[in-house]
C-alpha positions as CSV (number, residue, x, y, z in Angstrom):
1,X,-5.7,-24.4,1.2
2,X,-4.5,-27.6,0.2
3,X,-5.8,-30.8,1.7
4,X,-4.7,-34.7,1.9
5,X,-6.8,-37.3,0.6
6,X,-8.9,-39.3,3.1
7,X,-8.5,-43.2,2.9
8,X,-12.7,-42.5,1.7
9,X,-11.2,-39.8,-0.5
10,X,-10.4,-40.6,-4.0
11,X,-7.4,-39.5,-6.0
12,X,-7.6,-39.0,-9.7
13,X,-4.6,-37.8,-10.4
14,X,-6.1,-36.3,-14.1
15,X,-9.3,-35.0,-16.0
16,X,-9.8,-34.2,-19.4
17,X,-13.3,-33.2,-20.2
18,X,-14.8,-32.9,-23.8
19,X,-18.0,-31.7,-25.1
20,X,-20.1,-28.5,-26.3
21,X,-21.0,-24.9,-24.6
22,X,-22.2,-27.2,-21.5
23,X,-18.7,-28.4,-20.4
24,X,-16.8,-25.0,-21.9
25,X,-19.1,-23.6,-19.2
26,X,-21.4,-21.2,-20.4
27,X,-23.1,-19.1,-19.0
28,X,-20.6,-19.2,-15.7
29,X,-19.7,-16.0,-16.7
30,X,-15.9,-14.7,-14.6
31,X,-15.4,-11.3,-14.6
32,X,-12.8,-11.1,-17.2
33,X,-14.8,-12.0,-19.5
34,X,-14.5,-15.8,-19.9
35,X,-16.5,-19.0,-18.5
36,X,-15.9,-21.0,-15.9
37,X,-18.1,-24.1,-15.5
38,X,-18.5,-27.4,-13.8
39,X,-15.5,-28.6,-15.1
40,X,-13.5,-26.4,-14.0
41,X,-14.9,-26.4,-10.9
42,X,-14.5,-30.2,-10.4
43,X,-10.7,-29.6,-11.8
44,X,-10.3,-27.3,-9.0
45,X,-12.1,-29.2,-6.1
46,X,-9.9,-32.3,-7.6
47,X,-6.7,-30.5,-7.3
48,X,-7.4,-30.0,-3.8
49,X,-7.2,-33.2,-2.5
50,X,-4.5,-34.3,-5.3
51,X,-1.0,-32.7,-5.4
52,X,-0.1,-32.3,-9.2
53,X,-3.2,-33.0,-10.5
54,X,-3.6,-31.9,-14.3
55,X,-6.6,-30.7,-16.4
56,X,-7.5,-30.2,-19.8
57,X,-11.2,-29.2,-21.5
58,X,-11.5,-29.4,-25.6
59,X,-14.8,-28.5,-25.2
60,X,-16.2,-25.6,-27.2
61,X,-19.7,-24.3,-28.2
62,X,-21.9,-25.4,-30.5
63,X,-19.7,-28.6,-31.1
64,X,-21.8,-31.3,-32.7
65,X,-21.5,-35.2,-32.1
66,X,-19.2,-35.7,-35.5
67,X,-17.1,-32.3,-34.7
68,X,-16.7,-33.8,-31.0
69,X,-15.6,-37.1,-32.4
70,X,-13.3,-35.8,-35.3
71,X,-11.6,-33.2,-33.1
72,X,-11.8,-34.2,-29.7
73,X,-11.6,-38.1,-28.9
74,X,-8.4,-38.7,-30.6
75,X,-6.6,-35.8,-28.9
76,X,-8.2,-37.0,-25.5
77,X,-7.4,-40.6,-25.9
78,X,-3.7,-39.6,-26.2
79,X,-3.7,-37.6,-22.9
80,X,-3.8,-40.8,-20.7
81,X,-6.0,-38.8,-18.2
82,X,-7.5,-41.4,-15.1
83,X,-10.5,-39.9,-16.0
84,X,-12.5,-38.3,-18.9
85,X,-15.9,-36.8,-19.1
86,X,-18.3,-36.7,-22.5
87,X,-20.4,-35.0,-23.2
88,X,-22.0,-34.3,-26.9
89,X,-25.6,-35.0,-28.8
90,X,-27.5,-33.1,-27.3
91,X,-26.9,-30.4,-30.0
92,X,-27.8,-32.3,-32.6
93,X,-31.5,-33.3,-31.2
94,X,-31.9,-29.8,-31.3
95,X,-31.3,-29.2,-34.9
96,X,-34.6,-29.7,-37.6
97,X,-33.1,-32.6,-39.5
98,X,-31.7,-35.0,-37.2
99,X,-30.3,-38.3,-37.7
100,X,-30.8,-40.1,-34.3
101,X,-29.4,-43.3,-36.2
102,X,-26.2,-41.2,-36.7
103,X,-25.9,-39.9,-33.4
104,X,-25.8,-43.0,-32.0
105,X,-23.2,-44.4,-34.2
106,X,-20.8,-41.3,-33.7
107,X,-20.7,-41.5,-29.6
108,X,-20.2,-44.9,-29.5
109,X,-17.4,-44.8,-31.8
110,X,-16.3,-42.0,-28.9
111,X,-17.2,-44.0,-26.3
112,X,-15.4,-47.3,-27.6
113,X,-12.6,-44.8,-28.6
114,X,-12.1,-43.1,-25.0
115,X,-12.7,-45.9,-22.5
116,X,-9.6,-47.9,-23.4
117,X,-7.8,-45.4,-22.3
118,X,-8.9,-43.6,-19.0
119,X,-9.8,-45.5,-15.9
120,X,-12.9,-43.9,-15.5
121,X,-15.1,-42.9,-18.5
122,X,-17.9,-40.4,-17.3
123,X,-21.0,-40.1,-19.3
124,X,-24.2,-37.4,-18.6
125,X,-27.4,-37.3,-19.0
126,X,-28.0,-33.7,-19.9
127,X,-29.8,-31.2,-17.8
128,X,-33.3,-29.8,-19.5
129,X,-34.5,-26.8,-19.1
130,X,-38.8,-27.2,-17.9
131,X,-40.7,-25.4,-20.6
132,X,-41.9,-25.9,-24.3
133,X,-38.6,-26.4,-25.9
134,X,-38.0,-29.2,-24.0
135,X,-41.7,-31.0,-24.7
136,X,-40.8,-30.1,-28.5
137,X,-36.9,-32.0,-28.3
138,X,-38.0,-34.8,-25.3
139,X,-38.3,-37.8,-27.4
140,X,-34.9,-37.0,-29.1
141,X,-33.2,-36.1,-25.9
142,X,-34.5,-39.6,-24.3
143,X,-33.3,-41.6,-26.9
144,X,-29.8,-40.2,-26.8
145,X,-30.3,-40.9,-22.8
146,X,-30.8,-44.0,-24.0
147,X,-28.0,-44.9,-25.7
148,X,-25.8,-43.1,-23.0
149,X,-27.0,-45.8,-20.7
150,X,-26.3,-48.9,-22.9
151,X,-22.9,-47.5,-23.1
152,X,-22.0,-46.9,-19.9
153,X,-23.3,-50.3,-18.8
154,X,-20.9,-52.1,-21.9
155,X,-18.0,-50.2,-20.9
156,X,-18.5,-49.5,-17.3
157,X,-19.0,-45.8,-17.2
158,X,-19.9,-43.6,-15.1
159,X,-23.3,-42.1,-16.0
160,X,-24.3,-38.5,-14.3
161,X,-28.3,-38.4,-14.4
162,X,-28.7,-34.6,-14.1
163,X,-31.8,-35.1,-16.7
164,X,-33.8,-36.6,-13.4
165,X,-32.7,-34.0,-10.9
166,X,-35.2,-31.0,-10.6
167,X,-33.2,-28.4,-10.0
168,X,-31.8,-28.5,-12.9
169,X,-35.8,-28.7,-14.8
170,X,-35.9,-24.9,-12.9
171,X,-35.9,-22.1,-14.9
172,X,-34.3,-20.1,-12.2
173,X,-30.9,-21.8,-12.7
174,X,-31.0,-21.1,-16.5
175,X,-29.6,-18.3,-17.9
176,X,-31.3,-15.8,-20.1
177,X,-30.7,-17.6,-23.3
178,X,-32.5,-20.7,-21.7
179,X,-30.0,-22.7,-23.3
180,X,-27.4,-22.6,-20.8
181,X,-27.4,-23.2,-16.9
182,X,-26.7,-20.2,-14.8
183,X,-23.3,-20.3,-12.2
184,X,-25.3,-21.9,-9.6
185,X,-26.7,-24.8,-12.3
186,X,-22.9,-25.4,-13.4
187,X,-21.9,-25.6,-9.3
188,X,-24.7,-28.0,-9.0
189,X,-23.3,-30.2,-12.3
190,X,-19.8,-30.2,-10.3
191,X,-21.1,-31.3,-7.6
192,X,-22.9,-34.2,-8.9
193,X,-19.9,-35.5,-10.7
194,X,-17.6,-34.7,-7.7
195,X,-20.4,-37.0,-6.0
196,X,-20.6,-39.9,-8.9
197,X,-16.6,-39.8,-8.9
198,X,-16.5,-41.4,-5.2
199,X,-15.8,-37.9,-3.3
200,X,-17.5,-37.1,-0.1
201,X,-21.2,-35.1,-0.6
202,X,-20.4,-31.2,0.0
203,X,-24.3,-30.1,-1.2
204,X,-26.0,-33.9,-0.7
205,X,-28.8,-31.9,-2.0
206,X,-27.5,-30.3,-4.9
207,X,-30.6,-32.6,-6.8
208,X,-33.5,-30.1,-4.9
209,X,-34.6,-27.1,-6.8
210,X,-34.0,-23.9,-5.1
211,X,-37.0,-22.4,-2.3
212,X,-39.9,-21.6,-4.0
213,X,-40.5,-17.9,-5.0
214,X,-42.7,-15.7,-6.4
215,X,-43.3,-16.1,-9.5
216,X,-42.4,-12.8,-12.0
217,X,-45.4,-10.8,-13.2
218,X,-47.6,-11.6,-16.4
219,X,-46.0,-8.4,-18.1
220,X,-42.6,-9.0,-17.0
221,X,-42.4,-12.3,-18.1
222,X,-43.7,-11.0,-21.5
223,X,-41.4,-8.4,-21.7
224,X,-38.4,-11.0,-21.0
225,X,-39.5,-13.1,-23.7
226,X,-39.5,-10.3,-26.1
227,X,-36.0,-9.5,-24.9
228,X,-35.1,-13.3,-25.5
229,X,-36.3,-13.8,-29.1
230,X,-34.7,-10.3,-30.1
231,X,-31.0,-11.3,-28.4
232,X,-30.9,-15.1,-28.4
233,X,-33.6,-17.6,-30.6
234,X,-33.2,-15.2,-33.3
235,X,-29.3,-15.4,-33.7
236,X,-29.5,-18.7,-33.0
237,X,-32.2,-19.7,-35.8
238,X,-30.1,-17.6,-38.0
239,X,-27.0,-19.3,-37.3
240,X,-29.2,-22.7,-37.7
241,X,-30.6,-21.7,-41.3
242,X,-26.7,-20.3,-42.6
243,X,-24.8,-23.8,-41.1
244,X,-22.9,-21.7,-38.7
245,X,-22.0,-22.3,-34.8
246,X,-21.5,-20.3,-32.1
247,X,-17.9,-22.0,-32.2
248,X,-16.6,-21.6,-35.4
249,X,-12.9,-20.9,-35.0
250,X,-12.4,-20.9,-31.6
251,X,-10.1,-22.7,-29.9
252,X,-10.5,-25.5,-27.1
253,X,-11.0,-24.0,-23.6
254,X,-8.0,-25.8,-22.2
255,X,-6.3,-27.6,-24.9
256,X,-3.1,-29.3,-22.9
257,X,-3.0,-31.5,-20.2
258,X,-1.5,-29.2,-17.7
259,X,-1.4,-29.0,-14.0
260,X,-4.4,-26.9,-12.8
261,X,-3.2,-24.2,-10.0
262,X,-5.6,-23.6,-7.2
263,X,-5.6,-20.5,-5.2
């Protein structure tokens, strides 16, 4: 059911998000088959309140900073969307041989790129996942954080600090692959950028981790990380040590500008 914008209620009449497997939305697995995601979440909670509101996501997987930048910003810049979300880096901090010099070069050449032309830039500081990957890649991913926030204050951006909320530190919104966040961890992502976009709080504590539980038994956590290392690090160093991505030759998720339908 379709609603009218409150005069507390913002309108954006347009959203074109860009970025990596984060915003294409895995591990939000739909039952056809595809992902769904915060951002197309958000699209759909901002079509609600906005008759004729349009959506497009570039995003796809495995996208590094320079792939975002060469085949993303200009496409996105063209769109004219009120507002557009970026997101990228992060994949590179996780690869051996990174050039945190470059990185930072590359988004704000996307950054200076995009925010002429949107009315309100959105920038993230990326979820982490509690665990030994992320004590290996911290530094790194601080850093980037940190040039996220000089950024957003030059330009006047909106920065999403999902990095510093703890639910999404919980293993138990991650999925399997402990790369990606699990359809409650992309709801969560939505709803903090529904929240930073000026929209009234529908979860005002979508920041608090989940009710504690039992934690899974010595063997069974053992047996999981067996399971992981044979169907996910494995492919993935693989794909690391042979220069392929996850995303190679696929298309964006949502390549036009196009008004989103909601049922």
């Amino acid at each position: 059911m379709q609603t009218n914008p409150t005069p507390s209620t913002p309108a954006h009449t347009s959203l074109v998000a860009l970025g990596d497997s984060f915003t294409e939305g895995m591990s939000d697995l739909l039952p056809d088959g595809t992902y769904r995601g915060w951002a197309d979440l958000l699209a759909a909670r901002m079509a609600a309140v906005t008759p004729g509101f349009r959506y497009a996501n570039l995003a796809v997987r495995g996208k590094l900073i320079q792939q975002i930048v060469d085949e993303q910003v200009g496409r996105a810049a063209a769109m004219g969307a009120e507002v557009i979300t970026l997101v990228g880096g992060l994949n590179d901090t996780l690869r051996p041989k990174c050039d945190m010099g470059r990185v930072r070069d590359l988004l704000t050449e996307a950054v200076e790129r995009l925010a002429p032309h949107c009315k309100q830039l959105v920038l993230m500081r990326s979820p982490g996942r509690q665990g030994p990957v992320l004590e290996r890649f911290r530094p790194r991913m601080e850093a980037l954080f940190t040039v996220v926030d000089e950024l957003a204050a030059r330009h006047d951006a909106v920065v999403v600090d999902l990095y510093g909320a703890p639910a999404l530190g919980d293993p138990r919104l991650w999925d399997v692959d402990r790369l990606h966040l699990t359809g409650e961890g992309h709801r969560r992502v939505a709803e903090a950028v529904w929240q930073s976009l000026g929209y009234p709080a529908e979860d005002p504590e979508w920041h608090l981790p989940p009710e504690a539980t039992l934690p899974p038994h010595w063997v069974a956590r053992r047996v999981e990380d067996v399971r992981f290392a044979r169907r996910h690090l494995l492919p993935w160093i693989g794909r690391r040590l042979t220069g392929r991505s996850s995303g190679d030759g696929l298309p964006p998720k949502r390549p036009e500008l196009l008004p989103y339908e909601t049922a």
